[in-house]
Backbone bond lengths (Angstrom), bond angles and torsions (degrees), N, CA, C in turn:
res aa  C-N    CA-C-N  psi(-1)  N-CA   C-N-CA  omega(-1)  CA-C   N-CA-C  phi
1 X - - - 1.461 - - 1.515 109.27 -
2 X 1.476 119.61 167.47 1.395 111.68 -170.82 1.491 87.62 -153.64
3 X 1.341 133.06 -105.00 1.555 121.88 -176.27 1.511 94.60 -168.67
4 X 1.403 104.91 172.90 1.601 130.76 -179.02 1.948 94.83 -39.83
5 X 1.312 104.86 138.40 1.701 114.36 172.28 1.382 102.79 -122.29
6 X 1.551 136.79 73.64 1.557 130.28 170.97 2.002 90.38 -56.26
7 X 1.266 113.02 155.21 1.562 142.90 169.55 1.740 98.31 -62.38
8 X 1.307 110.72 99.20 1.425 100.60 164.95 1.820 103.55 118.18
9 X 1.292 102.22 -8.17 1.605 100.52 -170.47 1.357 102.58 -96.38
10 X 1.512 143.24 105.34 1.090 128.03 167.89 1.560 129.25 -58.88
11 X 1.164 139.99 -32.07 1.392 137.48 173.58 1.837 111.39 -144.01
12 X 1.088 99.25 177.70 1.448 108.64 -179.92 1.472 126.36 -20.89
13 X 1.258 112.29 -69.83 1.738 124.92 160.71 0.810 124.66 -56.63
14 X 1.582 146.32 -38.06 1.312 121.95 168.28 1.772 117.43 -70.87
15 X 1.637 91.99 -15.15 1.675 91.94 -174.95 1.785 107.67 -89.92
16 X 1.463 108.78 6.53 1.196 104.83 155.30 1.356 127.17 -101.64
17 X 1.654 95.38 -27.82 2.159 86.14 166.00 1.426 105.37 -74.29
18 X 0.829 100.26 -28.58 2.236 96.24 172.05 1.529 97.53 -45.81
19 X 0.994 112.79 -95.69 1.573 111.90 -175.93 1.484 131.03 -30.21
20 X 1.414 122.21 -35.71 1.086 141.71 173.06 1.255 110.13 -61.89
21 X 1.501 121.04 -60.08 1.752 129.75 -164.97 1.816 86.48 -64.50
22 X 1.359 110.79 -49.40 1.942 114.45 -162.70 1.518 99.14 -44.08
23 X 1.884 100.94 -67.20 1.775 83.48 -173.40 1.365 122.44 -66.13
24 X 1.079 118.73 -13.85 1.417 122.05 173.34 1.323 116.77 -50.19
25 X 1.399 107.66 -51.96 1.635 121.42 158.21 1.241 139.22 -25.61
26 X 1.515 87.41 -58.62 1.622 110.48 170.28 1.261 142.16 -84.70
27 X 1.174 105.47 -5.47 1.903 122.16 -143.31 1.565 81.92 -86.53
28 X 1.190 151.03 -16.97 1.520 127.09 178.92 1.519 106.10 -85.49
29 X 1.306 122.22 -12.50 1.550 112.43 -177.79 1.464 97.63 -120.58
30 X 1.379 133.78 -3.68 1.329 126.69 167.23 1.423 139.18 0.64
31 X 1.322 97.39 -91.00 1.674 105.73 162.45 1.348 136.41 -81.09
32 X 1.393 115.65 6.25 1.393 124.77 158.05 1.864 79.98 -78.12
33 X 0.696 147.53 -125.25 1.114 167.58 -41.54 2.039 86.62 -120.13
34 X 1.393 116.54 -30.25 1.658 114.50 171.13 1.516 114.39 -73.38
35 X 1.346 107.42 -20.33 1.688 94.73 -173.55 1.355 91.35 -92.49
36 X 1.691 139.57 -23.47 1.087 129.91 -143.36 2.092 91.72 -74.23
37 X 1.985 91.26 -60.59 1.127 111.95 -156.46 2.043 103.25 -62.19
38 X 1.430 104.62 -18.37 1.407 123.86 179.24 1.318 119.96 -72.79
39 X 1.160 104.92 -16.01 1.887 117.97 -164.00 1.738 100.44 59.55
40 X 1.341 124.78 20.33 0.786 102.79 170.70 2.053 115.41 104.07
41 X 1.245 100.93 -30.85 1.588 122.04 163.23 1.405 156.78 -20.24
42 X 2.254 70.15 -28.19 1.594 106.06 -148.73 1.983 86.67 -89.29
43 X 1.196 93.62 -39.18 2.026 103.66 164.11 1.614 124.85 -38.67
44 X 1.759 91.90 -36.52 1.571 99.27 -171.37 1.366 109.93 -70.21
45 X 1.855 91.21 -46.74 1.753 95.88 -167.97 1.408 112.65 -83.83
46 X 0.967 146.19 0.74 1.628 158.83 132.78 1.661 94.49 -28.26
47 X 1.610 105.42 -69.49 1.610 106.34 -138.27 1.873 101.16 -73.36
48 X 1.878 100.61 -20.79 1.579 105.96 168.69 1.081 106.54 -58.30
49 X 1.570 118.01 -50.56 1.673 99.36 -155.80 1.934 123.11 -79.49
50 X 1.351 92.51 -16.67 1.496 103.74 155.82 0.970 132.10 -65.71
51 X 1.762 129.36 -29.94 1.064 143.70 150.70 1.506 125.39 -45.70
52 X 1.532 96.57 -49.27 1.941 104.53 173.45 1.374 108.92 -50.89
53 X 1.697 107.59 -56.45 1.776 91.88 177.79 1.009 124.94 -137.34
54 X 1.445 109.65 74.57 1.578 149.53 131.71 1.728 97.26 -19.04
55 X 1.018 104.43 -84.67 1.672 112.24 -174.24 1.367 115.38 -31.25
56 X 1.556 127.16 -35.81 1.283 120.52 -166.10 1.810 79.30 -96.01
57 X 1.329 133.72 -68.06 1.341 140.79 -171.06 1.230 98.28 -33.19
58 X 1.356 152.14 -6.91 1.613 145.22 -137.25 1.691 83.32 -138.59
59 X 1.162 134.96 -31.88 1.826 140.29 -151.41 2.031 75.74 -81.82
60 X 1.162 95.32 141.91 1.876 115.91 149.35 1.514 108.49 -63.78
61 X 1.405 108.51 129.01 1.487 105.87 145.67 2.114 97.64 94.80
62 X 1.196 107.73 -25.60 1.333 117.81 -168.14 1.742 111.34 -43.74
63 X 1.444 145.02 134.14 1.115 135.28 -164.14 1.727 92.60 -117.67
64 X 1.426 86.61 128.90 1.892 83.32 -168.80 2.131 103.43 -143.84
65 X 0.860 123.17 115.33 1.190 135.67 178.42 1.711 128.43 -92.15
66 X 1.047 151.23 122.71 1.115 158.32 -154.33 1.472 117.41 -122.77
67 X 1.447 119.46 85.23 1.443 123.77 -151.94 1.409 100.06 -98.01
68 X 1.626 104.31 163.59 1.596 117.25 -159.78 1.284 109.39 20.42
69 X 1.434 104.20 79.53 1.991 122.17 -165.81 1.893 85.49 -84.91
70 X 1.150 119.85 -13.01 1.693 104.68 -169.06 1.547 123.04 42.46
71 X 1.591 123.67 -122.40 1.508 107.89 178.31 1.593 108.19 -89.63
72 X 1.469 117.59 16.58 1.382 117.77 171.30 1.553 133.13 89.66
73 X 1.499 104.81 5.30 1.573 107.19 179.24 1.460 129.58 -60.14
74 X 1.910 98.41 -17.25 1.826 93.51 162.32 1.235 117.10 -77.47
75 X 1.054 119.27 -30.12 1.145 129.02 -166.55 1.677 106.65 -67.71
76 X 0.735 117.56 -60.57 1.507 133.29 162.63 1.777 107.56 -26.21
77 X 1.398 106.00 -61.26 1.447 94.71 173.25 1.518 114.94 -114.25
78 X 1.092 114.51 50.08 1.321 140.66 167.04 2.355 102.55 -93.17
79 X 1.575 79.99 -71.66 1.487 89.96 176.11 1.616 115.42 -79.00
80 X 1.195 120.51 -3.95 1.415 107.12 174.33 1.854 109.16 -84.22
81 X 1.594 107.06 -23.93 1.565 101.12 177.21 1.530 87.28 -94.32
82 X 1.385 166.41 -22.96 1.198 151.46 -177.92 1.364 118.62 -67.27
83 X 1.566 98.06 -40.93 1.447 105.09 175.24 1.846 116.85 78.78
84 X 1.287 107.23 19.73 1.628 116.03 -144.84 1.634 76.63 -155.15
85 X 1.375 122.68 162.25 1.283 149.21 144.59 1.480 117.49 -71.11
86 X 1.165 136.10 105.46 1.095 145.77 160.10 1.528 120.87 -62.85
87 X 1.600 111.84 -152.41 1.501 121.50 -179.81 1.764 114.11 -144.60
88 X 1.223 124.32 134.53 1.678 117.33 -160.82 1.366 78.98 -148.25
89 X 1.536 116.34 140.59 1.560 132.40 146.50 1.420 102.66 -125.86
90 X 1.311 98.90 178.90 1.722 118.67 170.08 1.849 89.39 -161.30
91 X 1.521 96.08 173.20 1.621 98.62 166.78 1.679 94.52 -126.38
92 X 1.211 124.97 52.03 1.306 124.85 160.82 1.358 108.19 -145.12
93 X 2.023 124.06 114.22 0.855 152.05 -159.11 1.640 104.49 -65.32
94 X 1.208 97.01 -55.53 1.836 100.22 170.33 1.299 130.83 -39.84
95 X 1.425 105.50 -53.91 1.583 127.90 176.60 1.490 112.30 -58.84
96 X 2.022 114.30 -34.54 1.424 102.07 -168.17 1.308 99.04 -92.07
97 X 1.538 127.75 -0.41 1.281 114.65 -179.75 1.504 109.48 -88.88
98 X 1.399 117.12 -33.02 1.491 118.94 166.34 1.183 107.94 -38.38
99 X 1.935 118.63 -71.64 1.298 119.43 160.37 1.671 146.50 -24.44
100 X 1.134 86.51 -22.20 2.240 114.92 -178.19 1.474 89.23 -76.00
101 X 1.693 120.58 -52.92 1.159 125.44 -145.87 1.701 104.53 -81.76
102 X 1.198 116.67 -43.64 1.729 116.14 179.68 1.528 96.50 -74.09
103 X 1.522 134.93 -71.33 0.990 117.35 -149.73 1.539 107.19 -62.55
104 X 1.294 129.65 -14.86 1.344 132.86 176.20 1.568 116.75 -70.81
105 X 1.638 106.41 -25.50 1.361 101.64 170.68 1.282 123.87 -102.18
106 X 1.209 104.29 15.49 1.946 111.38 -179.49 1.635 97.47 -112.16
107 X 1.519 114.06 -0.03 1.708 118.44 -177.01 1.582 109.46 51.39
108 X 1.479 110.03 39.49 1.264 121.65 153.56 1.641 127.48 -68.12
109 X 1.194 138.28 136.90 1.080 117.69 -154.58 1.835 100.30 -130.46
110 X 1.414 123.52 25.90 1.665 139.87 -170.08 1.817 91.87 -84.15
111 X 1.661 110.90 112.20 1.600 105.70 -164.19 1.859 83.87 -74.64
112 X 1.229 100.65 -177.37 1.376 127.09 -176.60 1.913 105.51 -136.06
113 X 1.865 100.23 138.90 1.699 90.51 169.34 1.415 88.56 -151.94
114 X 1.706 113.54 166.51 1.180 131.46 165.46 1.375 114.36 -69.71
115 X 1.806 112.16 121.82 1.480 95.43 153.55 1.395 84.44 -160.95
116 X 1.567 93.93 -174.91 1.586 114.25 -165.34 2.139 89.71 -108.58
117 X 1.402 87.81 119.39 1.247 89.68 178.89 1.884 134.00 -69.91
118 X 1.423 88.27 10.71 1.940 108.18 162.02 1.193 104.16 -103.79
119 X 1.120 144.23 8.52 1.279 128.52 -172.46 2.280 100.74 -163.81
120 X 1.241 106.40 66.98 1.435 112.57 -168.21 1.401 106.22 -78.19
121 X 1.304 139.31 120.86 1.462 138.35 158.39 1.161 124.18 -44.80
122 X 1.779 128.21 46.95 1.368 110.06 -164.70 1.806 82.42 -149.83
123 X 1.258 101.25 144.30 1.494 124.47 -175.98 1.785 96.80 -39.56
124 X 1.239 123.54 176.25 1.433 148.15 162.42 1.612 89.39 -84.60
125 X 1.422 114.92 152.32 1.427 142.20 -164.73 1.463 112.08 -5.77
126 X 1.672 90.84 91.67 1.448 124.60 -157.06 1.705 95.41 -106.53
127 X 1.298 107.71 -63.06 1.719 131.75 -135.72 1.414 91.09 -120.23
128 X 1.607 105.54 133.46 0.825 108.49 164.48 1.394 121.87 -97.37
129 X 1.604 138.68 9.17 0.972 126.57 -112.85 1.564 97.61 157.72
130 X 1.192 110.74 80.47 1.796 119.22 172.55 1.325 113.11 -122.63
131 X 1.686 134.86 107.64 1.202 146.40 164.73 2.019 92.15 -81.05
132 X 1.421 86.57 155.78 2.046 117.96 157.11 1.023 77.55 -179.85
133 X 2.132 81.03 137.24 1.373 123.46 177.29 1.537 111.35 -134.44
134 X 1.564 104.36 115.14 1.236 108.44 -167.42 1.881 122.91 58.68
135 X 1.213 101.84 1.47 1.562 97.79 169.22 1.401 138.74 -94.65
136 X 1.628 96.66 -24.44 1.340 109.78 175.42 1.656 138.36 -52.92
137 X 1.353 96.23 -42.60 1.066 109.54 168.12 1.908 126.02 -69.09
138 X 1.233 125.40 -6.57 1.291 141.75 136.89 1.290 130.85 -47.20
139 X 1.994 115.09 -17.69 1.279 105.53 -168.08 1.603 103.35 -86.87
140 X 1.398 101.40 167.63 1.818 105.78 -173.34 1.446 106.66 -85.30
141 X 1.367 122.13 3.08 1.615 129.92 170.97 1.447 106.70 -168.06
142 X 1.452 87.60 112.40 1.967 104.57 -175.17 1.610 113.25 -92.15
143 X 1.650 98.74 15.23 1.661 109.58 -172.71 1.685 92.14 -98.91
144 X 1.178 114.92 -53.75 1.634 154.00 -169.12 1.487 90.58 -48.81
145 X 1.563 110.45 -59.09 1.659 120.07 -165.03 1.589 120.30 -74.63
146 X 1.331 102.71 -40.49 1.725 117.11 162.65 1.933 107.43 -59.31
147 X 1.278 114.81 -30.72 1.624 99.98 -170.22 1.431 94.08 -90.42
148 X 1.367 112.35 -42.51 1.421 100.67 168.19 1.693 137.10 -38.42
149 X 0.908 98.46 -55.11 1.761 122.80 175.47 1.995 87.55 -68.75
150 X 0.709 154.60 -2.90 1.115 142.83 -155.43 1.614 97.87 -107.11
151 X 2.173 92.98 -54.65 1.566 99.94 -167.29 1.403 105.08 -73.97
152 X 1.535 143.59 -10.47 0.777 113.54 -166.21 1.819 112.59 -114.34
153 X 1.656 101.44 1.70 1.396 108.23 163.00 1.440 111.07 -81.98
154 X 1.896 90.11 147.81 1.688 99.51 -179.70 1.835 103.25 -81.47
155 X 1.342 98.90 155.94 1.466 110.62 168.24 1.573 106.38 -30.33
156 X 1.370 107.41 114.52 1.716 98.49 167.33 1.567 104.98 89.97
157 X 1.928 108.77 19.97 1.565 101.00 176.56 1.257 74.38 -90.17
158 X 1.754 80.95 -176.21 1.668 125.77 173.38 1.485 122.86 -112.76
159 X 0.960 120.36 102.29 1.705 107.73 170.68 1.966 106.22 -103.84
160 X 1.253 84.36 126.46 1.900 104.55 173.07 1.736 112.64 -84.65
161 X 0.863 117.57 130.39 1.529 101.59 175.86 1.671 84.50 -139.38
162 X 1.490 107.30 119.94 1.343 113.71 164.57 1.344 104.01 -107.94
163 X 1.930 126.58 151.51 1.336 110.41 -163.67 1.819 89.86 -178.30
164 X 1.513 91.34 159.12 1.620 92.97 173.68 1.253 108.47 -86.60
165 X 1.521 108.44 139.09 1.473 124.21 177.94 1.995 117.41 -112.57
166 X 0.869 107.69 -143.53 1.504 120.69 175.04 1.470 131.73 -137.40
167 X 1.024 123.51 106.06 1.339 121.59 -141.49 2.139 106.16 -67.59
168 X 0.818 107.53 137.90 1.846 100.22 -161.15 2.065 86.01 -79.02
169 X 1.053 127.34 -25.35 1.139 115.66 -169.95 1.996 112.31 -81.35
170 X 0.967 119.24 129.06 1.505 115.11 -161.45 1.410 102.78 -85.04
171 X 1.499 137.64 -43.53 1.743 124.66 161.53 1.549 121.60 -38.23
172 X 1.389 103.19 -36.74 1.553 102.39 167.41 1.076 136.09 -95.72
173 X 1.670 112.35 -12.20 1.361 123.42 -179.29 1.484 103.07 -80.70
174 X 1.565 108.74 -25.57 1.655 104.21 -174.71 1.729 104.39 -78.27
175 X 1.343 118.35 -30.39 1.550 130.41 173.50 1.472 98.36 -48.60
176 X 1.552 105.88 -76.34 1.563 103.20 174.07 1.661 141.57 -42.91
177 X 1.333 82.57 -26.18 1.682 88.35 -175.14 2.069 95.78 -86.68
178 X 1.098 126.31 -21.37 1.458 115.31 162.23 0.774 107.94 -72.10
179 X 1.632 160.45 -39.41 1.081 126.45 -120.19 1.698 88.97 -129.91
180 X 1.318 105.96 -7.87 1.618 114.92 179.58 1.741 102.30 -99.36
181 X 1.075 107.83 -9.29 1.756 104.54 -175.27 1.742 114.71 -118.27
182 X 1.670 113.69 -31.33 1.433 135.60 151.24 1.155 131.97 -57.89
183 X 1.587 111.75 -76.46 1.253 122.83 -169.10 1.966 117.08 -90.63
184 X 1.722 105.56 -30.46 1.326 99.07 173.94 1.359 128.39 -51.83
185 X 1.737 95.34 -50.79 1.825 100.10 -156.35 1.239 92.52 -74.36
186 X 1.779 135.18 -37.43 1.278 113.00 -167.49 1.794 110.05 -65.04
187 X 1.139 113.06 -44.55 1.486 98.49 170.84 1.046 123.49 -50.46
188 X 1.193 119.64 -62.86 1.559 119.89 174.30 0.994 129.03 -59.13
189 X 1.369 115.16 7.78 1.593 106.42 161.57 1.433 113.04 -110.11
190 X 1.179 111.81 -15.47 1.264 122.03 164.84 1.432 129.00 -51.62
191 X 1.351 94.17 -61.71 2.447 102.62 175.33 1.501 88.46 -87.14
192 X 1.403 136.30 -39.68 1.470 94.25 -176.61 2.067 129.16 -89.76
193 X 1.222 69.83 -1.08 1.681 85.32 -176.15 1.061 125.20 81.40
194 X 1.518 143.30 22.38 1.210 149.81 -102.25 1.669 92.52 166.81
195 X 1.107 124.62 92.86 1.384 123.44 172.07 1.235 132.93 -97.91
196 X 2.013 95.56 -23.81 1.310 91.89 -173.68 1.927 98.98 -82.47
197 X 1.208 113.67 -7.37 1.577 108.09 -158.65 1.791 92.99 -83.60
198 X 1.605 129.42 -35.11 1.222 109.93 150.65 1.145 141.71 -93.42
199 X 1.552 109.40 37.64 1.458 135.04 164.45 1.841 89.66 -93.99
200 X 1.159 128.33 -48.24 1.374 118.69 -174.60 1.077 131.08 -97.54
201 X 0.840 129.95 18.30 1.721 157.94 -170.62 1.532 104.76 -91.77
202 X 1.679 110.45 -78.06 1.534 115.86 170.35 1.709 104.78 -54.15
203 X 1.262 134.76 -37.92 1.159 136.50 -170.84 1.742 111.42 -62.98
204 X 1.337 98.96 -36.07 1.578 111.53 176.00 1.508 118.20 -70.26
205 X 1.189 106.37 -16.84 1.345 122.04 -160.12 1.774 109.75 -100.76
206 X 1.110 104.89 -52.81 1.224 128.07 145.09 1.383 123.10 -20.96
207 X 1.209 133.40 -74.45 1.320 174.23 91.37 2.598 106.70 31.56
208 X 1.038 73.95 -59.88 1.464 96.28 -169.01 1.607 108.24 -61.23
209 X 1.289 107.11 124.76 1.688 104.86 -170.61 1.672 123.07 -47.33
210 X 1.102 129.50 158.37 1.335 119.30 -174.21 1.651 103.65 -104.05
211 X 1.464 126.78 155.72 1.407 142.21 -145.81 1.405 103.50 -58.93
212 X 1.323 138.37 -7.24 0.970 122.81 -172.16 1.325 110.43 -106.32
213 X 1.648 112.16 -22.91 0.956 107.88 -175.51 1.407 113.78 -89.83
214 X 1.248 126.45 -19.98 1.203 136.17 -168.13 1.332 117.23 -75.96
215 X 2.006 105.25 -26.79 1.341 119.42 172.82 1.912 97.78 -74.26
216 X 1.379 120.68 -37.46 1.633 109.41 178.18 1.279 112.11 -62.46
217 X 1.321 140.19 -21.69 1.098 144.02 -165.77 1.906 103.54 -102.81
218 X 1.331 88.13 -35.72 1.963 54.27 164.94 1.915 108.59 -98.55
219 X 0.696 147.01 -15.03 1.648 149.16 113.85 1.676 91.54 4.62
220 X 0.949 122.03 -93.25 1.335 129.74 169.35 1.547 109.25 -7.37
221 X 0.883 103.39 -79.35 1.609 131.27 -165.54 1.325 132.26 -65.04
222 X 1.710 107.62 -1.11 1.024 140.72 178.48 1.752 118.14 83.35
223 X 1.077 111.39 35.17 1.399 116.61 170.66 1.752 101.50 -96.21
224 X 1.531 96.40 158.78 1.882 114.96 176.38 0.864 105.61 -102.75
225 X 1.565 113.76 172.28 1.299 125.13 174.60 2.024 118.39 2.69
226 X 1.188 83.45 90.38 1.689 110.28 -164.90 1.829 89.59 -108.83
227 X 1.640 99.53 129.03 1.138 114.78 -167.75 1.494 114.81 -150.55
228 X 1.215 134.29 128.82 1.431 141.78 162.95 1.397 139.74 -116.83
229 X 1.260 112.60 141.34 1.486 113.71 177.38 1.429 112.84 -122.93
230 X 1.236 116.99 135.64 1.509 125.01 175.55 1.801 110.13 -75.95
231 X 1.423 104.79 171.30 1.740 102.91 -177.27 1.797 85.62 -167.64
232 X 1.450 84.83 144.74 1.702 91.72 170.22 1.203 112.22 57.90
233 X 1.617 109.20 45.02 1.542 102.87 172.46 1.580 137.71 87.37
234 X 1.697 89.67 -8.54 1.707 119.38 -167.42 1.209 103.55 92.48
235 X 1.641 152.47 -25.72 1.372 143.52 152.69 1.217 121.43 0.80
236 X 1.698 120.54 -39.29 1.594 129.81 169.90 1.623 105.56 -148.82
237 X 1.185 96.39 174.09 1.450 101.47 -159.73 1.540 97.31 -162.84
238 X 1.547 112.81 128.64 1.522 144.52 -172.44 1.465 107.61 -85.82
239 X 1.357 147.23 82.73 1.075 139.72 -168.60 1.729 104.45 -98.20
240 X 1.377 124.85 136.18 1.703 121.60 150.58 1.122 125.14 -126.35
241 X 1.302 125.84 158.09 1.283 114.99 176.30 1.413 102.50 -173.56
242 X 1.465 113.90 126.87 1.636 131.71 -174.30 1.244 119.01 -71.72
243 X 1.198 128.27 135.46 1.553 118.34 151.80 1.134 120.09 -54.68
């Protein structure tokens, strides 16, 4: 694996201000624009992956972080089964203010900070407990992002990575692959105004290792008992795996 390739970015850094300026772009029509292009879905696979770890979310005292939180909808039901304030970054300023704005009106109280999710401001075996949803696959080194998430879970964390995958069945993968390369970007560039960002979206996706491999690679990377489940056909895929 190597990291996110936007069209035009020669190495790592520019393919992270690429990404950065895009959601920036987008972040006021964001989640209109995930349930639209989602049918709505994007609710389901949220409410699974909160469900997976319930068990650690359920422990007292548990320190659990929610990376590339975007406008914050895990986060949201992250702390509604925790019952506790958690921890959410992104490194796109737009997105955490979207994020400022819901969790502020649900009187959620989980602070929010900027960082670059290769390089997190938080001690070595910190967290017990790191979800990204749909963000990961955006980073400009997915080698970089797994050791990261690694150093800063305690012995016996959890990292969740929910994410778009590739559907293993080929009648649907060919369905999917139209309707993510046809029908997405032109909508989505349409309400968000922003064409090239759903020109790169399916492209990322595309691009982005498929579940099995992604489970060898964090195997790789020094994660345990590394495990996945498909949803929607294989369209996304629930990955965990412990320190």
């Amino acid at each position: 694996m190597t990291g996110t390739t936007p069209q035009g970015a020669a190495n790592e850094q520019a393919a992270a201000q690429w990404v950065r300026g895009m959601f920036g772009r987008i972040a006021p029509r964001y989640d209109l624009l995930n349930h639209l292009l989602s049918f709505n879905l994007d609710k389901r696979w949220r409410a699974r992956t909160v469900a997976r770890v319930s068990e650690i979310l359920d422990r007292p005292d548990t320190q659990v972080l929610d990376l590339c939180c975007g406008t914050g909808d895990v986060v949201l039901e992250l702390e509604t089964r925790a019952r506790r304030p958690l921890l959410a970054s992104d490194f796109c300023h737009p997105m955490l203010v979207e994020a400022r704005h819901k969790i502020g009106s649900r009187r959620f109280r989980t602070p929010l900070f900027e960082a670059d999710a290769l390089s997190l401001p938080l001690a070595g075996n910190s967290l017990d407990l790191i979800t990204v949803a749909f963000g990961f696959r955006n980073l400009a080194n997915y080698q970089r992002g797994l050791e990261e998430m690694l150093r800063v879970l305690k012995p016996g964390g959890v990292a969740a990575i929910l994410e778009f995958s590739q559907p293993p069945n080929a009648a649907f993968g060919a369905l999917y692959g139209f309707f993510s390369t046809r029908v997405l970007p032109r909508i989505g560039g349409i309400i968000s105004g922003s064409p090239e960002a759903y020109s790169y979206l399916p492209e990322s996706i595309r691009k982005f290792p498929g579940a099995e491999q992604l489970a060898e690679e964090m195997r790789r990377g020094g994660f345990a008992r590394v495990e996945f489940e498909r949803m929607t056909g294989g369209a996304v895929a629930l990955h965990l795996g412990r320190k």
